[in-house]
DOTORMI-265399 format. One record per residue (C-alpha): chain; residue number from 0; x, z, y. Coordinates in steps of 0.5 Angstrom, whole numbers. Each point is the difference from the previous one (the first is absolute). Example, Ala and Ser with C-alpha at 12.3 -4.5 7.8 and 13.67 -1.06 7.14 Angstrom:
2
<rec chain="A" n="0" east="25" up="16" north="-9"/>
<rec chain="A" n="1" east="2" up="-2" north="7"/>
//
This chain:
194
<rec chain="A" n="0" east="162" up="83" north="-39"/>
<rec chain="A" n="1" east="-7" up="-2" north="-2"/>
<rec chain="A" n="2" east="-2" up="-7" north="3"/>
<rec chain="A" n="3" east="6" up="-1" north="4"/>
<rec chain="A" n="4" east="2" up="-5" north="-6"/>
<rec chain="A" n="5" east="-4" up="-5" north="5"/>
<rec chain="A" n="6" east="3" up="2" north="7"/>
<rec chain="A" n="7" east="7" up="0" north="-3"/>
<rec chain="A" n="8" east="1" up="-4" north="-7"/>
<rec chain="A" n="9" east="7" up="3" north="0"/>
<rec chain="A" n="10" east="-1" up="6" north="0"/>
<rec chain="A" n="11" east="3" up="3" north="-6"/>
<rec chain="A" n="12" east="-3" up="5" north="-6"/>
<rec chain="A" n="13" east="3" up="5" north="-1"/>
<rec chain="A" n="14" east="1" up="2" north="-8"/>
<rec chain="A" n="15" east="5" up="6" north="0"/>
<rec chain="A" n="16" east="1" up="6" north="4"/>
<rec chain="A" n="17" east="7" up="2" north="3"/>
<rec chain="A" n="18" east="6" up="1" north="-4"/>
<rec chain="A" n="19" east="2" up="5" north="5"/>
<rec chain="A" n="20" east="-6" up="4" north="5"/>
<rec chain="A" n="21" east="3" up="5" north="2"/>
<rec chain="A" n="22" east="5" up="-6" north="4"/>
<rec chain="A" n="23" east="-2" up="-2" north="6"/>
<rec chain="A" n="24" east="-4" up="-6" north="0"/>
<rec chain="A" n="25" east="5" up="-4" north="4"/>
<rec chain="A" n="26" east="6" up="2" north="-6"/>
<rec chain="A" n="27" east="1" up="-4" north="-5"/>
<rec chain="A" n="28" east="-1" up="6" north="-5"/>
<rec chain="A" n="29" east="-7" up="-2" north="2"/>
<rec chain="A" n="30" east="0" up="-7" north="-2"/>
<rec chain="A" n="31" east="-7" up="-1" north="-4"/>
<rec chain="A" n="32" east="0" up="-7" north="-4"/>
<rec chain="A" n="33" east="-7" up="-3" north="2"/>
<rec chain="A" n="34" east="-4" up="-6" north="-5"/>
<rec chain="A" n="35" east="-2" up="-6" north="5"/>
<rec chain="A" n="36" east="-5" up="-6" north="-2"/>
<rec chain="A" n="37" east="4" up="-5" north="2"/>
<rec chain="A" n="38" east="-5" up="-6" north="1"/>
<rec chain="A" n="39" east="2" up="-7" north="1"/>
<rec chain="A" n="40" east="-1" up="-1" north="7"/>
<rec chain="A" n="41" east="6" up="6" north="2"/>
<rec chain="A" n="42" east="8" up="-4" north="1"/>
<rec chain="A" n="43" east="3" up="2" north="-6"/>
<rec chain="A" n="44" east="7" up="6" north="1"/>
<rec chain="A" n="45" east="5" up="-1" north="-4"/>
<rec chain="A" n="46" east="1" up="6" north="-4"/>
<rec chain="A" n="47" east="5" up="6" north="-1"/>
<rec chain="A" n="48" east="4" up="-1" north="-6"/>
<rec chain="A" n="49" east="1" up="6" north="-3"/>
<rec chain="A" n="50" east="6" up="0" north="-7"/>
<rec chain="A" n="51" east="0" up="4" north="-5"/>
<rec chain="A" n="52" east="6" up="0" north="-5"/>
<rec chain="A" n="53" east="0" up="5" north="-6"/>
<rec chain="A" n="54" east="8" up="-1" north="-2"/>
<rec chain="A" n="55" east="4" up="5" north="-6"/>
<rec chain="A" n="56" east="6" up="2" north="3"/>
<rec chain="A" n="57" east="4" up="0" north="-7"/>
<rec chain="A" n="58" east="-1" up="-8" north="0"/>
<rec chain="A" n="59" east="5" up="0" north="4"/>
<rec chain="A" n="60" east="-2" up="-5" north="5"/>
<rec chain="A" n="61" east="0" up="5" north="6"/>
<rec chain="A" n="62" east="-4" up="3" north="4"/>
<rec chain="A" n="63" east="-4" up="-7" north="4"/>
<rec chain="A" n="64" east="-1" up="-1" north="7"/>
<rec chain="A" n="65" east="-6" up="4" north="3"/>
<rec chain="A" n="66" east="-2" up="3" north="7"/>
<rec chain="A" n="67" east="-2" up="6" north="-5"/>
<rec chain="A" n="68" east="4" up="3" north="-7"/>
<rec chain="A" n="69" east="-4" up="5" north="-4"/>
<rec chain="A" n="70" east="3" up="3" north="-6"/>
<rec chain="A" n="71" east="-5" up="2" north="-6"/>
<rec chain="A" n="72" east="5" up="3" north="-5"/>
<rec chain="A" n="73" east="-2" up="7" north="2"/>
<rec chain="A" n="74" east="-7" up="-1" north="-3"/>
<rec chain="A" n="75" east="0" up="0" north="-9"/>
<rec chain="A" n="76" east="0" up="-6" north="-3"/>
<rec chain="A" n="77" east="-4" up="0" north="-6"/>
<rec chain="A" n="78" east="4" up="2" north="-7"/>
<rec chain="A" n="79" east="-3" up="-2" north="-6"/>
<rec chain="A" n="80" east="-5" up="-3" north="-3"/>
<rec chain="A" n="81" east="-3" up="-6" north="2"/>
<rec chain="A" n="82" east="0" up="0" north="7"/>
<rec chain="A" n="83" east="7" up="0" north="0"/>
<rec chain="A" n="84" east="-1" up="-7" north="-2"/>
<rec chain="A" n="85" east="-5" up="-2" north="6"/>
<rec chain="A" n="86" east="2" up="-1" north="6"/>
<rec chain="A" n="87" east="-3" up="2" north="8"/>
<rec chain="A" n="88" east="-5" up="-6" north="-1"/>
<rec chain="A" n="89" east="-4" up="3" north="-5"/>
<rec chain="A" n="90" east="-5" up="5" north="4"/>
<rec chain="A" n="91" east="1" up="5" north="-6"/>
<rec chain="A" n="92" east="7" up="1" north="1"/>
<rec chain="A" n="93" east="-1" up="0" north="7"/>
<rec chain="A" n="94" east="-6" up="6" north="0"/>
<rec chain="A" n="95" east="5" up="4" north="-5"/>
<rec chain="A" n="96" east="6" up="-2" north="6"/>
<rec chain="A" n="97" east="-4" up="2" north="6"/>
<rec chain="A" n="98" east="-2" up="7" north="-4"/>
<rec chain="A" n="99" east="8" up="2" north="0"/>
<rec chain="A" n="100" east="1" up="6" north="6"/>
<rec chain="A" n="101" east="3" up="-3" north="6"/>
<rec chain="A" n="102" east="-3" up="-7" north="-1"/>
<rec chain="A" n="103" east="-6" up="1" north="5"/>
<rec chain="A" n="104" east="5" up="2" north="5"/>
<rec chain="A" n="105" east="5" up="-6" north="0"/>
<rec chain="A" n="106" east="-7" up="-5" north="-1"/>
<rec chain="A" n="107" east="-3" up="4" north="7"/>
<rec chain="A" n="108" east="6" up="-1" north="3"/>
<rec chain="A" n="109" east="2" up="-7" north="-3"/>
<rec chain="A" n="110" east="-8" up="-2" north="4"/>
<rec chain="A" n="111" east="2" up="4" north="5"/>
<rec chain="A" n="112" east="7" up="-4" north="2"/>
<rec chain="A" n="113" east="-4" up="-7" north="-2"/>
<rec chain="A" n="114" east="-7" up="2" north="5"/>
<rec chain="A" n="115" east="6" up="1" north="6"/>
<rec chain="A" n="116" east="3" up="-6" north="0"/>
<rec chain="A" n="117" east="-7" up="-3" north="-1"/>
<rec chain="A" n="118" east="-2" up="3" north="6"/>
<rec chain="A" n="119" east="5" up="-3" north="4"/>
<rec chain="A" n="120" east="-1" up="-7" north="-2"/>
<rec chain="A" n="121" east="6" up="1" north="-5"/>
<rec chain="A" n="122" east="1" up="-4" north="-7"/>
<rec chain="A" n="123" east="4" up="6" north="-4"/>
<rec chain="A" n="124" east="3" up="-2" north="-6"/>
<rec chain="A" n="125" east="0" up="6" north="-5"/>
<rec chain="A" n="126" east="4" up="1" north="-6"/>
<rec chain="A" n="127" east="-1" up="5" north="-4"/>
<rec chain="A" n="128" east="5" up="1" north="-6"/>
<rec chain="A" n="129" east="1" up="5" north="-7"/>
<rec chain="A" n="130" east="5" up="0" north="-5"/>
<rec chain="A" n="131" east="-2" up="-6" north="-4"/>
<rec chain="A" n="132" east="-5" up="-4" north="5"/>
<rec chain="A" n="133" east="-7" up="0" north="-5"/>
<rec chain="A" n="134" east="-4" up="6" north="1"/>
<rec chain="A" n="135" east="1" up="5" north="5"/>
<rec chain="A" n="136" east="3" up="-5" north="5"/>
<rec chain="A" n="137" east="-6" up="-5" north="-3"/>
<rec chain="A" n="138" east="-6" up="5" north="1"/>
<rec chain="A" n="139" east="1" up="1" north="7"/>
<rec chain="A" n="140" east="1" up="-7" north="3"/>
<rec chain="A" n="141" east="-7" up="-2" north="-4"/>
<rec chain="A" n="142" east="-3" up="6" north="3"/>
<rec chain="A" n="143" east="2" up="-1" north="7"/>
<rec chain="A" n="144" east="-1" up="-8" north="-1"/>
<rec chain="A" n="145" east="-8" up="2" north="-3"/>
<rec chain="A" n="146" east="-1" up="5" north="6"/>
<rec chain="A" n="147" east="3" up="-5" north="5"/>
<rec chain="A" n="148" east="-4" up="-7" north="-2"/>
<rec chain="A" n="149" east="-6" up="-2" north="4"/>
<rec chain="A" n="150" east="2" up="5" north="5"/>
<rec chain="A" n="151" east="1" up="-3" north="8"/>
<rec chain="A" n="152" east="5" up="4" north="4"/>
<rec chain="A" n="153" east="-3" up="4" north="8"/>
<rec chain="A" n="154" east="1" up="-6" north="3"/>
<rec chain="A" n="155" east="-4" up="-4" north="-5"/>
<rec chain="A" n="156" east="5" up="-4" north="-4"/>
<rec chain="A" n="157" east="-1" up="-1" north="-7"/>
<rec chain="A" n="158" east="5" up="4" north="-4"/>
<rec chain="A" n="159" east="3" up="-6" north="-6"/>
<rec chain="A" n="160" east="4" up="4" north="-6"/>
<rec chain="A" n="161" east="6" up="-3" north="-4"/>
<rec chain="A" n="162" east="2" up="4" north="-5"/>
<rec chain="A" n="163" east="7" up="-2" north="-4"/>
<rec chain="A" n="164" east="3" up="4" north="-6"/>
<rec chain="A" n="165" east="6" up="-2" north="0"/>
<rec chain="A" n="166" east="1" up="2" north="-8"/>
<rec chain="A" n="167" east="-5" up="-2" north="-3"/>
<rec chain="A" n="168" east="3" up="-6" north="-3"/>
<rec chain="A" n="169" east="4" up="6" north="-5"/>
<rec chain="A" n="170" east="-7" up="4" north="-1"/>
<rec chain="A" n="171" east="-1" up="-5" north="-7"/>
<rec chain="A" n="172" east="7" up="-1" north="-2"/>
<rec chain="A" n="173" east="3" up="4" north="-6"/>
<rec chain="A" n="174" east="7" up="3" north="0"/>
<rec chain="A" n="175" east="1" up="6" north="4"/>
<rec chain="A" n="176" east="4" up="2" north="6"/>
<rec chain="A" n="177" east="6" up="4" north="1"/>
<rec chain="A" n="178" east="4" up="2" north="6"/>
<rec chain="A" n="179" east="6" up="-4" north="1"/>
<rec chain="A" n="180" east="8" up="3" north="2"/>
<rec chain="A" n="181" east="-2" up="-1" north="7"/>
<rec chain="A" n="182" east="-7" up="4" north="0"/>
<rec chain="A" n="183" east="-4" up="-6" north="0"/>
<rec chain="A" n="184" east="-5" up="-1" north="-5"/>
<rec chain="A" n="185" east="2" up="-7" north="-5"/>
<rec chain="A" n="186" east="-6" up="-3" north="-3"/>
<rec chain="A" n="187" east="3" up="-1" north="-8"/>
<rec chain="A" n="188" east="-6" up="-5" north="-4"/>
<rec chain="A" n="189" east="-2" up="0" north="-7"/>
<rec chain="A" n="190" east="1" up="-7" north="-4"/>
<rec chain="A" n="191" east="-8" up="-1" north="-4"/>
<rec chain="A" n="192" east="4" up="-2" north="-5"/>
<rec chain="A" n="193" east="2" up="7" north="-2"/>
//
């Protein structure tokens, strides 16, 4: 409220509207992120830790540890032409992503599960996989991740983002993947010499 920055120098501004209005205020569906000028004379909180892991579930590593899984296969992956040699980093394969049917869905509810545990002090680990773990399970936790950063939590915490792609160290190997006699996925390099 105007001029109760004076009285009240904690008081949080809010900067995004509820996810859910149709939710009780006191829901979590509510949960309404707020931006707050922290100064120097306010104790410091520790903030809520929120992972994000992008993992390819043909790399056969498994599925990692994490309070929520979320699996983006479903979504088209790029086919051809450039973009299918980009990665989830780069915002032109993300927009393209983001476009398929069914993408929008599974971020709001990706956003939604992740504004819950927010709203109940939790720090979720979110891992989000697809067949190869560099598009569509990248796209999601850098989106999630850059609409996540700099916002603090109803009770007024600092929302702090990691983001792990457990994959990416095969992203600019050459070779190619093929999948073993057990189902797995077997990574078989190229020597530079040929």
């Amino acid at each position: 409220l105007p001029g109760d920055s004076l009285e009240n120098p904690t008081s949080p501004e809010l900067i995004s509207c509820a996810v859910d209005p149709e939710s009780p205020p006191d829901s979590p569906k509510s949960t309404q992120l707020v931006s707050v000028d922290l100064d120097d004379d306010q104790p410091a909180q520790r903030a809520l830790e929120l992972k994000l892991i992008s993992f390819g579930y043909s790399r056969g590593g498994g599925i990692p540890a994490a309070n929520h899984v979320f699996d983006a296969r479903h979504i088209k992956n790029p086919q051809k032409g450039p973009q299918k040699h980009l990665t989830g980093l780069d915002a032109r394969l993300r927009k393209e992503i983001m476009a398929h049917d069914g993408a929008e869905e599974l971020y709001e509810k990706m956003l939604q599960v992740v504004l819950n545990d927010l709203a109940e002090e939790r720090a979720p680990v979110v891992a989000v996989g697809c067949t190869h773990g560099k598009h569509r399970s990248v796209t999601f936790c850098e989106e999630l991740a850059m609409r996540l950063r700099g916002t603090v939590s109803p009770q007024g915490r600092r929302v702090s983002v990691e983001v792990w792609h457990r994959e990416r160290g095969s992203w600019s190997k050459k070779g190619r993947w093929r999948r073993g006699a057990e189902g797995r996925g077997d990574f078989e390099a190229e020597d530079d010499d040929e």
